[in-house]
Every structure is written in C-alpha cells, then in structure tokens.
FILOKOL-144764 format. One record per residue (C-alpha): residue in three letters; x, y, z. Coordinates in steps of 0.05 Angstrom, whole numbers, padded with zeros to 5 digits, always signed. Layout:
// residues N
ALAXYZ
...
// end
This chain:
// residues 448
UNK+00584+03272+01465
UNK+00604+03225+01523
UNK+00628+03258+01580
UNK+00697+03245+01625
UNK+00656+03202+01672
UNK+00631+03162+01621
UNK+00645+03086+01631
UNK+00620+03038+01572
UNK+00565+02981+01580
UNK+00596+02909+01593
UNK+00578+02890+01521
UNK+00624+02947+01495
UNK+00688+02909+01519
UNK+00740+02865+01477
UNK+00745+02798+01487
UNK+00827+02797+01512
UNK+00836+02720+01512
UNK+00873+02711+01448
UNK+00912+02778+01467
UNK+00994+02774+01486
UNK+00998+02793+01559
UNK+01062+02808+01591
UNK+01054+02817+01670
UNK+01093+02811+01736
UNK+01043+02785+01775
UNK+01029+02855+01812
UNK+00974+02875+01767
UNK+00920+02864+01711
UNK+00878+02890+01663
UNK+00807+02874+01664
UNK+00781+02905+01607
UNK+00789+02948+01542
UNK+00739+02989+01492
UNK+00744+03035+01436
UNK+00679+03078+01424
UNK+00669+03138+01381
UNK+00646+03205+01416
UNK+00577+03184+01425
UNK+00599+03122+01462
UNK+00577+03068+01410
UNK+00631+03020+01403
UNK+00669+03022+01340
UNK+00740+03003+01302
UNK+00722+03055+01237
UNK+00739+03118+01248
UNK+00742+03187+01195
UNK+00811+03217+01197
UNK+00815+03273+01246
UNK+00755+03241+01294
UNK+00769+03227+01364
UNK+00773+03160+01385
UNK+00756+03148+01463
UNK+00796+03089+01485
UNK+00778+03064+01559
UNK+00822+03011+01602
UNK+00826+02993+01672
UNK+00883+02955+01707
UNK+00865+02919+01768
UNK+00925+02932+01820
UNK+00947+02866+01870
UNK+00988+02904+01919
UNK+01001+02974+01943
UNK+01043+03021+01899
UNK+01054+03096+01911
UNK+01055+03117+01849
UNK+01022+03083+01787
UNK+01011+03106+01711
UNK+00965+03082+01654
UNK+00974+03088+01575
UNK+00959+03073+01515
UNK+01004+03067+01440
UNK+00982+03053+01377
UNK+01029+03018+01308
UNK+01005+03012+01234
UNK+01015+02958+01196
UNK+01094+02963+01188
UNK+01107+02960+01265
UNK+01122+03030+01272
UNK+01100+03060+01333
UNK+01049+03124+01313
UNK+01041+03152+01379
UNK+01033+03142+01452
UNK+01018+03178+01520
UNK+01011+03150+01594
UNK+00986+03188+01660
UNK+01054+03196+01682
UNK+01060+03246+01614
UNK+01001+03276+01627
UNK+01020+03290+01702
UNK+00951+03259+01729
UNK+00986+03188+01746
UNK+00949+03162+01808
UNK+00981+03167+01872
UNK+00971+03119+01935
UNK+00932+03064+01902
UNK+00915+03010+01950
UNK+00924+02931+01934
UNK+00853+02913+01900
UNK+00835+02979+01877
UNK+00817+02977+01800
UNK+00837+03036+01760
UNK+00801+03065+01691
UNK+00830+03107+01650
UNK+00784+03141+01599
UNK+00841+03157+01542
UNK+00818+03206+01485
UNK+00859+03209+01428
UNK+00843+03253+01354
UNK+00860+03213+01303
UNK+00898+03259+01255
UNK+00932+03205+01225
UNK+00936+03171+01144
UNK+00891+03124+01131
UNK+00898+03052+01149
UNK+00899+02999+01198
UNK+00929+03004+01272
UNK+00936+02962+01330
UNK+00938+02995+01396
UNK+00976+02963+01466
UNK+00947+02985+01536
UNK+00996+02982+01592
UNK+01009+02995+01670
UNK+01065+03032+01703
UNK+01101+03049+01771
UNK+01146+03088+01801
UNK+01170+03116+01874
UNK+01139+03177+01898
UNK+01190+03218+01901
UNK+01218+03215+01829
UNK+01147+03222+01798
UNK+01151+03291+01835
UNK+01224+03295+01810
UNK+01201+03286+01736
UNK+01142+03327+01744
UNK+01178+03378+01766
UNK+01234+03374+01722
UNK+01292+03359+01769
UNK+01300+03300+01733
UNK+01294+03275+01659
UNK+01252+03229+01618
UNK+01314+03182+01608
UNK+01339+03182+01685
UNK+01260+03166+01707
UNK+01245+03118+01652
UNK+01299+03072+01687
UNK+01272+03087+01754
UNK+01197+03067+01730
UNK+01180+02998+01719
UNK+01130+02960+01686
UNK+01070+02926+01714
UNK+01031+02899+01663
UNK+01027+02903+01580
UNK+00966+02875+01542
UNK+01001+02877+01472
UNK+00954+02888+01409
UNK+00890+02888+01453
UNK+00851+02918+01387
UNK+00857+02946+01328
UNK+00812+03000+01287
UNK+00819+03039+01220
UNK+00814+03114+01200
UNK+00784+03122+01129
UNK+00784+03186+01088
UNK+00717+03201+01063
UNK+00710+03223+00987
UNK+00678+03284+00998
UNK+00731+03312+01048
UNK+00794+03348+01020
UNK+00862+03325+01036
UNK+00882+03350+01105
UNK+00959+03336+01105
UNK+01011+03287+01071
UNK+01050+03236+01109
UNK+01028+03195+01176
UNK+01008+03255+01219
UNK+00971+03324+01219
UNK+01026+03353+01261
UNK+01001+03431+01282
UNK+01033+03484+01231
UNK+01021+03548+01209
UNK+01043+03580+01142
UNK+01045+03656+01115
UNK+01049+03668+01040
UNK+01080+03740+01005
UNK+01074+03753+00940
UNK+01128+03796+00919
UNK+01132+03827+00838
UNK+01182+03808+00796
UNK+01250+03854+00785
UNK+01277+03888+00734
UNK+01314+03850+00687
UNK+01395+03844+00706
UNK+01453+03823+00682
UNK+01468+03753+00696
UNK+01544+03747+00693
UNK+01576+03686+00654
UNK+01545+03634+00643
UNK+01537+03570+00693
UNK+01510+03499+00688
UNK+01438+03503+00703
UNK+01409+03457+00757
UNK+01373+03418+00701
UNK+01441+03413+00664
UNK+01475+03401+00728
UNK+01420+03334+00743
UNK+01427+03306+00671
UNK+01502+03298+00685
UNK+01482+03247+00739
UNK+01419+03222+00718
UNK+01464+03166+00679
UNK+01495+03141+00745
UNK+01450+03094+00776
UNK+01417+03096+00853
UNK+01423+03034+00878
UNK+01377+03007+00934
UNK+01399+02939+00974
UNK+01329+02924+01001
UNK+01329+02870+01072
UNK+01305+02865+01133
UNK+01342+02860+01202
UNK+01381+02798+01213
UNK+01397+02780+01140
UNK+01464+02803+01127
UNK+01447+02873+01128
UNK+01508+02900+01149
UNK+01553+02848+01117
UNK+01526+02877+01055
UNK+01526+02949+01074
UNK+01608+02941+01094
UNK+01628+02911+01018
UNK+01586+02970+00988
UNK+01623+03015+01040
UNK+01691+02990+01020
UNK+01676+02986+00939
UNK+01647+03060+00937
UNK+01655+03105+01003
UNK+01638+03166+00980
UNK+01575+03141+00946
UNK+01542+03103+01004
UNK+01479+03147+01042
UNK+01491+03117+01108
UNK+01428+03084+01143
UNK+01391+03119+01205
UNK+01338+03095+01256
UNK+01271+03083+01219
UNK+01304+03086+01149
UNK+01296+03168+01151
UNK+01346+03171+01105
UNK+01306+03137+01045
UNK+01225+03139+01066
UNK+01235+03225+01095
UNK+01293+03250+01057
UNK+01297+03269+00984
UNK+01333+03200+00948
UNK+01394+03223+00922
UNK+01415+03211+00836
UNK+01471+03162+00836
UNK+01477+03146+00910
UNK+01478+03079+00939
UNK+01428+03065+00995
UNK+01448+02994+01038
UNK+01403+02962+01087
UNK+01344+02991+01070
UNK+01290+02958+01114
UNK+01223+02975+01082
UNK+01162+02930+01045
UNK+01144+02929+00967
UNK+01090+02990+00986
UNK+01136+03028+01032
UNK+01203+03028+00972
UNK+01143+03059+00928
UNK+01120+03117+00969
UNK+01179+03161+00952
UNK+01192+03192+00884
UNK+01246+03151+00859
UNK+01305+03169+00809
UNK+01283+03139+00733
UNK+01352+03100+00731
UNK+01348+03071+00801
UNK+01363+02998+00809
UNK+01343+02952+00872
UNK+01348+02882+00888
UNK+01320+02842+00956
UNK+01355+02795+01008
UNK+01316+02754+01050
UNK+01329+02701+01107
UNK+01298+02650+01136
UNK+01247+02680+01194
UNK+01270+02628+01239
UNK+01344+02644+01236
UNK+01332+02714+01227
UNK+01290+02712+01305
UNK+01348+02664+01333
UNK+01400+02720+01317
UNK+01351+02777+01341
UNK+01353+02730+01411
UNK+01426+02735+01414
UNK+01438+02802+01390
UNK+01376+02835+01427
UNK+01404+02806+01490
UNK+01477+02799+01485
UNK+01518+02835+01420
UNK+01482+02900+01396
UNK+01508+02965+01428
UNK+01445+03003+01460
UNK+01441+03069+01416
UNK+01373+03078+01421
UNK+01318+03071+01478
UNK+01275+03018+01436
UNK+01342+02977+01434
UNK+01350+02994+01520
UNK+01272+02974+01530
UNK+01276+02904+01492
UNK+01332+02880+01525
UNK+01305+02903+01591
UNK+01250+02857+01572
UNK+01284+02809+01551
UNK+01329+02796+01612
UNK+01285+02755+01660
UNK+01259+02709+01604
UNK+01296+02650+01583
UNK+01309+02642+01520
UNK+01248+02600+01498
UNK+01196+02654+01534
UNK+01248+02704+01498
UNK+01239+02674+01423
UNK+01160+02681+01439
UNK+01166+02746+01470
UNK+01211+02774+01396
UNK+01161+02722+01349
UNK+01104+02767+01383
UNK+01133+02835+01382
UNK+01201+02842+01341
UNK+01195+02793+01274
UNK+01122+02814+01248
UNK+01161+02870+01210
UNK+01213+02823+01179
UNK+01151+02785+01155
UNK+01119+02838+01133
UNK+01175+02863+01091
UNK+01187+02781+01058
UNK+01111+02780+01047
UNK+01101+02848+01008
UNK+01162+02830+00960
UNK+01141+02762+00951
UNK+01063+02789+00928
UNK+01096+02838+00886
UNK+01132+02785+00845
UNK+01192+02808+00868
UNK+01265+02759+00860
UNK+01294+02746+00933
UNK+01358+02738+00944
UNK+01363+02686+00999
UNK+01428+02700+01053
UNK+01435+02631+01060
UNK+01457+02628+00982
UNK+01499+02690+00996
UNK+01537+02651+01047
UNK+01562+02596+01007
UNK+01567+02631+00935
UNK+01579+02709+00954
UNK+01623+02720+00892
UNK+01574+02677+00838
UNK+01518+02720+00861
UNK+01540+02794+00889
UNK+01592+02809+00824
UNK+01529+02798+00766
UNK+01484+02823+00817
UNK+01520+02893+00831
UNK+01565+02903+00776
UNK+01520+02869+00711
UNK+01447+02891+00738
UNK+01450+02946+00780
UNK+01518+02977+00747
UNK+01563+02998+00810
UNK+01619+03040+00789
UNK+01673+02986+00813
UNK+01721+02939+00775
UNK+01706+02866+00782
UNK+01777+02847+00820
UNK+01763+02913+00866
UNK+01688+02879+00880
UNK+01723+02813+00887
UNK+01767+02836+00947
UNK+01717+02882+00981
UNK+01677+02804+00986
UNK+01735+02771+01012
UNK+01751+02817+01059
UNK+01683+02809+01086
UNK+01676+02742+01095
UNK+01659+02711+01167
UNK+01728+02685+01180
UNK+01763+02748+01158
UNK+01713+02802+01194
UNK+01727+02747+01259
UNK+01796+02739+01250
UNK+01806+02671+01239
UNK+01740+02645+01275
UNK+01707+02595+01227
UNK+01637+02591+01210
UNK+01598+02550+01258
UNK+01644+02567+01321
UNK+01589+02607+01358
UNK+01604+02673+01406
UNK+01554+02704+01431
UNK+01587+02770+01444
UNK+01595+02784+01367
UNK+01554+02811+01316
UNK+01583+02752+01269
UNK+01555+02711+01324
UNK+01559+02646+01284
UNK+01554+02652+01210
UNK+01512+02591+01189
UNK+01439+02575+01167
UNK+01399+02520+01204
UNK+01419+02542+01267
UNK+01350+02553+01287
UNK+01345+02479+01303
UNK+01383+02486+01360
UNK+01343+02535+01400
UNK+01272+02520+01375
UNK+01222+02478+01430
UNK+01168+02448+01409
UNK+01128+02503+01447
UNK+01164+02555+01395
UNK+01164+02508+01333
UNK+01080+02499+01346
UNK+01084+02575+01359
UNK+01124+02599+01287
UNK+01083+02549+01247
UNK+01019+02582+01271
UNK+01040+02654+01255
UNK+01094+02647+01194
UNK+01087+02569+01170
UNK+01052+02593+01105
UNK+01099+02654+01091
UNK+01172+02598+01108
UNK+01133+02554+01047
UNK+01117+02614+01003
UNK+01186+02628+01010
UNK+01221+02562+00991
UNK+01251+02554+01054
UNK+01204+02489+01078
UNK+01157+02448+01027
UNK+01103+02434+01078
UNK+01092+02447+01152
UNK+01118+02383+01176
UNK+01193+02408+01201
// end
C-alpha cells in the first residue's frame, strides 16, 4: 500500500501532448498518473478499488491561496464526481511564483462499470474568502464567483472499473452511495372486512395500458423545445415536463400514457429503464455543425442561467472569440450530441432530420404523431398547434434567416454553419465528427 508521500517514477506519467489544455498563462501542469494502491500504473480497475490519481501544477506567479482537483465523466458526458483542496479544506496557502505543487488524489471507485475520462485542474482565490468559505460565513455559490481558474488539462486519461464474475452485485445505478437498511417481519392479520368493492391497481393500469407513452428522443440544439411547445399545446395535461439531466425519464418511474418531449439520451441510455409495452418513440437529429453554431450563440448570448454548469460555460466562454469558442464547445459541449446521433444510428434507428422538419413540419409531424405513435389529438387541432409554432409566429413576424442573437429562435435556418466555421474549426470538426456528418447523410465525403 503506497503511502501519502508516495510520488510515482517518471515512467509512470501520461504523455499530455494530445490533451485539451485551457490556461491563463499563470500556471501549468507538469504531469499526471493513475496507479493502483501498490503504485503500479494502471487504467483497469475492480469496482470498489481505490484508484490513486497524482498531479502537480507548476505555479508562474505568487497567489495566496491556491486549490487542486480532480473530476471524472463516463461515456455520456455526465460528470460522476469531483473534489478539489479547496473542498477538502487543505488548499495551499502562500505559494510562491515557481513553486510546483503535487497533489496525491485518492479516490474509491464505487462506481458501475465502464469507461471514464478524468480532468485535472488548478484554482485560486483571495485569502480571506477561502477562510470565509471554510468557515462558513460564506457559501459555495458566493465563493465559486470569487475563485477563479488557473489552469484545466481536460480528459488528461481515462481508466475502466470492471466487475469481476465471482463478486456479487454491490449496488444498482452509477454509484455505491452509503445506506443503511432495517427489515421487520411482521405476521399477517386476521382476516377483515373489506368494504365495497374498488378497482384494483392491476384493473386500475389495464385501463391505461391502451394509451400510448410517447418518447420524442433529440439532443440539444435540434428543435428540442420547438417540439416540446406543439406537444405542450396539443396535450397539456399529458406532457411530463423535462428536468436537468433527463431525471424525469432515466431516475423516475416512466409514466403509462404520458408524453415525454426532449428527451436527451443515446440508444443504450432510452433502454436502461423498464419501459411501458405500448410505448412509442421516434428520434430528431441535426446537423453537429449547426447544432455547435447555436450552442455558440445560446451558451454565450440567449439561454437564461438556471443552473451553475450553464453560469461556468459561459464564464468560459466570455474571453474567447468565437472561433477559440466553437473549439472550446467541439471539445467539451458537442461529444454528447454525437454520442446520442451515433448510438441511434448503430441501433438502426430512423432519424428524423430538423432540417426536414423546417421546411415540411406538417408532411412529417401529423403521420409521425398522430398515425405512428397515436397522440390523442385531432388532425386540424395538430395542424394549428404546428402553425402556431412556426419561427415567424413564435418571433412575431421575424422571418427565417433574419438572425438575433438575443433569441432562442436565433435564426431558424440550416447551413448556417458556413458562416462561422474557419478553416482552423472546419480541419478541427472533420477530425473528430467527419465520419459520423457522412454516416448521417448530412455530407457524402469529407471534402466540404
């Protein structure tokens, strides 16, 4: 068992080259390693092992206060967890320009099985609101904005936790999360009287089991709420309204004869929950290069900040221009959209392309929701709900192609892409998603 002093051999360390850095200049980090509790490198670990991640951050110029951590994601983007010195009250304090810091992170890996990639990163803050936060004067939201960022190495490494076959099952779900759980055993009553009789449960569920649950399946930036408002309109009182990290439909029991819009999960994520036997989906896609040219503009400009991930990216995103801003999203924002295209596509799946939706809504939406997936609506009632929808009508009278910024209906076109794309992000987007824009019919080749 390696000990807290325990630094690995040079030979131990990742090669960082080909990782994303984002920096201000004030710091760096000079090297990473993941090794198992005897200190051996590794990137396989057995589900509930600790994994001993060590980083150090080389700092340019005196800060008072500074603060190292580490976060992991899975495959889907989703952050799994994260800690940093300043959370751990053990940030380092008075830390002269040149001085190199290590951090020797251990972390038990409770987790499901699977792949993650894990993000080191560097932090500061003034003195006296560390002290503030430690001692609880002040909150995690007011010293978050205080705090600043020094340095990022995004998706430094990656490792996998496996469950061996001769272990039981230790939990369900992403995480062991500590619980506890008493069981009585109490004998069954006397027979009573029941009363009248009532519509059983079972009884109760066959009544709906007709209805259908319908699932509108997407990812972010391709028409998702444009969607979600003519289901809205045609039946209110059936819609299950979306929440942060699609809660509602991947942690919550899927309701018989609901209708769940803007669903944004993959082909293996939609088939982790126990679905209702007469439950009808379908799949809109857009093109990845549209799709990250309206994350830009909505990241930095249109969406409302109701959540801190939404407050941290355009914090990031606000000394970049916009071409080192389309990098910083391709990087870090769109890799779930792809995923979400590419798992459908594999599975054989039909995808409903927004760009079609824009210039035949009616032809496709009325067989789509009322012939295949049955919504309880009349045709002229679907009809309207469409029109009413429509760019110029949710703009009042703006036509498609007149851009503003400030709105979520920003611009309402396809192709717009070629306006904003250098040749330093075109060169970029071919590299990481030319393959999955051809599998997906929206180029034949790469040569656009």
């Amino acid at each position: 068992m390696v000990d807290r002093h325990f630094w690995p051999p040079h030979d131990a360390f990742l090669d960082l080259s080909v990782a994303a850095v984002v920096s201000d200049g004030l710091a760096r980090c000079t090297g990473v390693a993941v090794c198992d509790a005897t200190g051996q490198p590794t990137t396989v670990f057995d589900q509930g092992q600790p994994a001993h991640f060590f980083y150090e951050f080389e700092v340019l110029q005196h800060f008072d206060v500074v603060s190292g951590g580490v976060e992991f994601r899975d495959a889907t983007h989703l952050a799994i967890h994260g800690k940093n010195t300043f959370q751990f009250s053990r940030a380092a304090k008075d830390v002269e320009a040149g001085s190199h810091l290590r951090h020797h992170h251990v972390i038990h890996l409770d987790i499901a099985a699977g792949e993650y990639w894990f993000t080191v990163g560097l932090a500061t803050s003034a003195a006296a609101d560390y002290e503030a936060y430690c001692a609880a004067r002040i909150g995690y939201n007011t010293f978050s904005a205080r705090a600043r960022e020094l340095c990022r190495v995004i998706d430094a490494g990656a490792f996998s936790v496996c469950v061996r076959a001769s272990d039981p099952l230790k939990h369900h779900g992403l995480v062991n999360l500590p619980s506890d759980c008493v069981v009585s055993c109490l004998h069954p009553p006397a027979p009573q009287y029941a009363g009248p009789s009532v519509l059983s449960r079972d009884d109760a569920q066959s009544e709906t089991a007709t209805k259908p649950t319908i699932i509108h399946i997407t990812h972010h930036k391709a028409g998702s709420q444009w969607i979600r408002g003519i289901l809205n309109e045609c039946v209110p009182d059936l819609v299950v309204s979306p929440r942060v990290g699609d809660v509602q439909f991947v942690n919550w029991p899927i309701q018989v004869g609901k209708v769940y819009p803007t669903v944004y999960v993959t082909e293996q994520q939609f088939r982790r929950p126990r679905l209702p036997e007469n439950s009808r989906h379908f799949v809109v896609i857009r093109d990845l290069r549209d799709t990250l040219v309206s994350a830009y503009f909505s990241a930095t400009i249109s969406h409302p900040i109701e959540e801190p991930t939404m407050a941290h990216l355009r914090a990031t995103l606000k000394p970049l221009d916009i071409e080192e801003g389309l990098l910083h999203l391709m990087r870090e924002w769109l890799p779930y959209c792809a995923a979400i295209q590419a798992s459908w596509l594999e599975a054989g799946e039909r995808l409903i392309r927004y760009e079609d939706l824009l210039e035949h809504d009616i032809d496709i939406l009325e067989p789509l929701l009322i012939g295949e997936c049955q919504l309880p609506v009349s045709r002229e009632r679907l009809r309207e709900a469409i029109r009413n929808h429509r760019f110029e009508n949710l703009t009042r009278g703006r036509k498609r192609g007149d851009e503003d910024v400030t709105s979520h209906e920003r611009k309402g076109v396809a192709g717009d892409w070629r306006n904003y794309f250098t040749e330093r992000v075109t060169n970029a987007f071919k590299l990481r998603y030319g393959g999955l824009l051809t599998a997906t019919g929206y180029e034949h080749d790469f040569d656009w």
